[in-house]
C-alpha positions in Angstrom: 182.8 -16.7 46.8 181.5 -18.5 50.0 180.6 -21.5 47.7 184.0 -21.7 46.4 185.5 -21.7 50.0 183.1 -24.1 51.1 183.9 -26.6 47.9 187.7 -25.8 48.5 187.4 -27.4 52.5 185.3 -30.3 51.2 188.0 -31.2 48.2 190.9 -31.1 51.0 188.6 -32.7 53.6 188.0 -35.9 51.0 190.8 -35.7 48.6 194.0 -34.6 50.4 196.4 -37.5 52.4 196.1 -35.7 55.4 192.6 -34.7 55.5 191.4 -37.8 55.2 189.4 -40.2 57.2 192.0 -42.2 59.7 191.6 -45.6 58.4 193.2 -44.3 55.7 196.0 -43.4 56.9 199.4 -44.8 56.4 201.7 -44.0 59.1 201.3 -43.6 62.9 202.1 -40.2 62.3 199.0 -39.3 60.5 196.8 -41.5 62.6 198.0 -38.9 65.8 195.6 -36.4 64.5 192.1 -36.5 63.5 190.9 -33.9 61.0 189.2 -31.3 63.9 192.3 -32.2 66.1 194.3 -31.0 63.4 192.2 -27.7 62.5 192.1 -26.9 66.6 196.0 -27.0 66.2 196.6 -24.5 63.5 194.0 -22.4 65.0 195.9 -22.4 68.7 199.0 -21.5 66.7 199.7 -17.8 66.9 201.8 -18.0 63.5 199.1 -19.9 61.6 196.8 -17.3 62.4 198.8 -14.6 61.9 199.5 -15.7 58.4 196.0 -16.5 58.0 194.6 -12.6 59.5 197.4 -11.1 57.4 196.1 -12.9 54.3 192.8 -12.4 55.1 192.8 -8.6 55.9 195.2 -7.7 52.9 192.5 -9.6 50.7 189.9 -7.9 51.8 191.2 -4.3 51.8 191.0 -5.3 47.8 187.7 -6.7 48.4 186.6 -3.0 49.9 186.8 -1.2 47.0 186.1 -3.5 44.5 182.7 -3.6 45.8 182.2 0.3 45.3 184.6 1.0 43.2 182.4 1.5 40.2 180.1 3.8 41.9 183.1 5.7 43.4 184.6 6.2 40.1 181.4 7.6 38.4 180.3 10.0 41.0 183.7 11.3 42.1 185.4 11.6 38.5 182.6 11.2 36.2 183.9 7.6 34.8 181.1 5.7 33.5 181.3 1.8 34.7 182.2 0.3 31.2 185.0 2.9 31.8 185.7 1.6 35.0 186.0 -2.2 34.0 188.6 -1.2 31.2 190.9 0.9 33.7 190.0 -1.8 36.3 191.8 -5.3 34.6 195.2 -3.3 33.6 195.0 -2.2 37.5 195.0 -5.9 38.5 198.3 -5.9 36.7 199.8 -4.4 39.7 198.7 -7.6 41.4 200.5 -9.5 39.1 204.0 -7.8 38.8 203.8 -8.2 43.1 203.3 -11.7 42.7 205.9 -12.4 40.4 208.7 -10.4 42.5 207.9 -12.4 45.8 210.5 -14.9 44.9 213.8 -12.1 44.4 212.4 -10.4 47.1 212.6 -13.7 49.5 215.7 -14.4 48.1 217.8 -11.7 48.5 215.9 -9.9 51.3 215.2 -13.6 53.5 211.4 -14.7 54.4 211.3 -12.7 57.6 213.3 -9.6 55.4 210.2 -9.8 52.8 207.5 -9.8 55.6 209.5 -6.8 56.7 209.3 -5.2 54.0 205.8 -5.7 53.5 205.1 -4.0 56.7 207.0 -0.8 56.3 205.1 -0.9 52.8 201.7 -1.3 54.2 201.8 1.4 56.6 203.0 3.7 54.4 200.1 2.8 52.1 197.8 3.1 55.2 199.1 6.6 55.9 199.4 8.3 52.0 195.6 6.6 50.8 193.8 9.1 53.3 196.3 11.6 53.6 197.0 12.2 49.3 192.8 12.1 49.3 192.8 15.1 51.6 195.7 17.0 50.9 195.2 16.8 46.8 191.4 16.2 46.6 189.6 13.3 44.6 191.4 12.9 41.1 192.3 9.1 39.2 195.8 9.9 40.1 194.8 10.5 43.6 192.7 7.0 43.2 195.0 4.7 41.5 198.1 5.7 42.4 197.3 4.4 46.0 195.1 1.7 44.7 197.8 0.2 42.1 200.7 0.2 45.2 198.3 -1.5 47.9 197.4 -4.4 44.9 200.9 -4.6 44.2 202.2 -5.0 48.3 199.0 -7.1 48.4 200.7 -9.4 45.2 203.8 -10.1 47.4 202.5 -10.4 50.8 199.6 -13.2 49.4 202.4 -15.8 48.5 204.2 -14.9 51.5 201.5 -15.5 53.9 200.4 -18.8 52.0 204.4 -20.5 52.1 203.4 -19.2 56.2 201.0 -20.9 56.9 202.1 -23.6 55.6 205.6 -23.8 57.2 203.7 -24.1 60.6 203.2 -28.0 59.7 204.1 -29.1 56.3 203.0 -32.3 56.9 199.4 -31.2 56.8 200.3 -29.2 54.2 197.3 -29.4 51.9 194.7 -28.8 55.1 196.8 -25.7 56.3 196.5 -23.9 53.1 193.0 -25.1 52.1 191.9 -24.1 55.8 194.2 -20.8 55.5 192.7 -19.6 51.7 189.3 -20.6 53.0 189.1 -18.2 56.3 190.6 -15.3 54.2 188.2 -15.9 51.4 185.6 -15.8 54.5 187.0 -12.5 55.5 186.9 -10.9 51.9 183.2 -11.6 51.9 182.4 -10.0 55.2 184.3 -6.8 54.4 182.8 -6.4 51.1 178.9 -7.2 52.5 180.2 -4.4 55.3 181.4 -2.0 52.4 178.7 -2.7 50.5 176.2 -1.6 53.5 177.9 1.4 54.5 178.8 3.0 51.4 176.8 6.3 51.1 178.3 7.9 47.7 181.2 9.3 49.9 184.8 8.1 49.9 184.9 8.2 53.4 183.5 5.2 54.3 185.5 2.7 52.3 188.8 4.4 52.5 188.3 4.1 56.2 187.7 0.5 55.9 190.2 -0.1 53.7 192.6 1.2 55.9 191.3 -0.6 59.0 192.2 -3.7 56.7 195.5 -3.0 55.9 195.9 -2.2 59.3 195.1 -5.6 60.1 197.4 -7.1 58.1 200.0 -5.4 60.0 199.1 -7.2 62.9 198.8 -10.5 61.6 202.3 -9.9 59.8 203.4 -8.9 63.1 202.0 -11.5 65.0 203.3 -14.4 62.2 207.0 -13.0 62.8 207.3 -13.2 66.7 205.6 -16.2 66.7 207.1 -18.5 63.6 209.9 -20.6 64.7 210.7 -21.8 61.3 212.0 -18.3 60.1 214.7 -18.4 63.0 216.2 -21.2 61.0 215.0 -20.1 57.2 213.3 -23.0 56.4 210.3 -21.4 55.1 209.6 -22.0 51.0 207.8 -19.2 49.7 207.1 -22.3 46.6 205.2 -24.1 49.0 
């Protein structure tokens, strides 16, 4: 995973317009910037990182369980991991079916309406993952009931957070989101090495984590609408 976020900033660093070296440029626009001048910009703006954490965290709160998932399974309901891996890919369905909503949401909700919505969403997955663990006990419904609504918030807000980061400066559209995917890939990595370290056959651990991610992407969410302009004149393409 760190390889492919590493290749992914060299391909935009050579290949994309503006990434490229400044004697290549075209306009006096693109000759303003160089290439760090540009990624010390989108990291001083409060809605590129906010996009960019909310990506981030909501990817890695996937990345959390996906890392122990097996071992949670087989200990706490007795599913062997072949089993796991066939209930595992219709799961990632849920991903999917978010993804492919984004668009009607956007539309008839707004940009800012969607991120909303993704909020009130998140916390209430934040509060019902511990709380349905608790209250009902260990059980697959318990499990991927939770599970299959956080992939499925997680599905819209991706998309969402992407078209973000990129509204900040279209023009360096291709750095923004290479530079954006990149750090949350970073992130995904770093909270599954965590989960991976801390896991000792209890659900405790990860579920904690998982919620300290989803948490997090509350705050970048957060922090992305008080801080992006563009959605104050509904500019932003959730295409982009």
């Amino acid at each position: 995973s760190s390889l492919i976020g590493i290749m992914t900033m060299v391909w935009v660093y050579l290949r994309l317009p503006e990434t490229r070296d400044q004697r290549h440029a075209h306009s006096a626009h693109e000759t303003d910037h160089g290439t760090l001048g540009r990624v010390l910009t989108l990291l001083r703006s409060g809605c590129f990182v906010g996009y960019t954490l909310a990506y981030g965290f909501v990817s890695s709160a996937f990345f959390v369980f996906l890392v122990v998932g097996a071992n949670v399974f087989e200990q706490e309901l007795g599913i062997e991991q072949q089993e796991f891996g066939l209930i595992w890919g219709p799961l990632a369905l849920t991903y999917v079916a978010g993804a492919m909503i984004t668009n009607a949401v956007s539309r008839r909700y707004g940009f800012a309406g969607a991120l909303r919505i993704s909020i009130v969403a998140l916390l209430a997955i934040s509060l019902a993952l511990p709380l349905t663990l608790v209250t009902l006990g260990v059980s697959a419904p318990t499990l991927l009931v939770p599970l299959a609504s956080l992939m499925a918030v997680s599905g819209l807000v991706s998309p969402l957070t992407l078209a973000g980061a990129v509204s900040y400066r279209p023009e360096w559209s291709g750095l923004s989101s290479g530079l954006s995917s990149s750090l949350g890939l970073g992130m995904s990595v770093l909270f599954a090495l965590v989960s991976g370290l801390i896991y000792r056959d209890s659900l405790l651990e990860p579920v904690a984590l998982m919620v300290f991610a989803i948490l997090g992407t509350v705050v970048g969410l957060v922090l992305a609408l008080r801080t992006d302009s563009v959605l104050k004149v509904g500019q932003v393409n959730v295409n982009a």
